[in-house]
C-alpha positions, 0 to 999 in steps of 0.5 A: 195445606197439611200432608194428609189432605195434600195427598188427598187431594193430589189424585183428584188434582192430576185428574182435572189437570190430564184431563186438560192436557189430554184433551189440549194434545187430541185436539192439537194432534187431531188438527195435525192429522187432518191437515196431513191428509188434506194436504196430502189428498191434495198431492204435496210432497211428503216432508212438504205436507208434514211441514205445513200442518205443523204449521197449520196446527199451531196456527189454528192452536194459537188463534182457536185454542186460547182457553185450552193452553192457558188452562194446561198452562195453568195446571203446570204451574201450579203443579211446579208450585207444589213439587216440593210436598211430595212424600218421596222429596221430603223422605230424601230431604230428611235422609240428607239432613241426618248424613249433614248433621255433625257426629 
């Protein structure tokens, strides 16, 4: 992929990957919260209660949410994959290959 059409497309490929993200975290925090109050309106400690809806979030999370993290899971890779074709690495790579080059 040339420069031109990857900084084309980058906007467009953080959009669809926020979106995901986004949409992963409402979901886990909103089963967190809903967990909290219920445990709470049920009369369990504080730190009790905090405790077993990050319990009960990430049990729900790992059995319900299957499509949603291996889409998020597949967005940072390929984000990882392409963190070398930003502008500002390749203006730093270029800086430090004229300080490396003999005088």
């Amino acid at each position: 992929m040339d420069r031109m059409s990857f900084q084309a497309a980058m906007p467009r490929l953080f959009a669809v990957y926020s979106r995901q993200w986004i949409l992963f975290s409402l979901i886990r925090v909103g089963t967190f919260a809903v967990a909290l109050a219920i445990l709470l309106l049920l009369g369990v400690n504080v730190f009790v209660a905090a405790l077993g809806a990050a319990v009960i979030g990430f049990c729900v999370s790992y059995i319900f949410l299957r499509k949603q993290r291996e889409a998020v899971s597949t967005s940072i890779g390929q984000l990882r994959a392409n963190k070398d074709r930003d502008r500002d690495n390749e203006l730093e790579n270029e800086a430090l290959d004229r300080f490396d080059e003999p005088r």
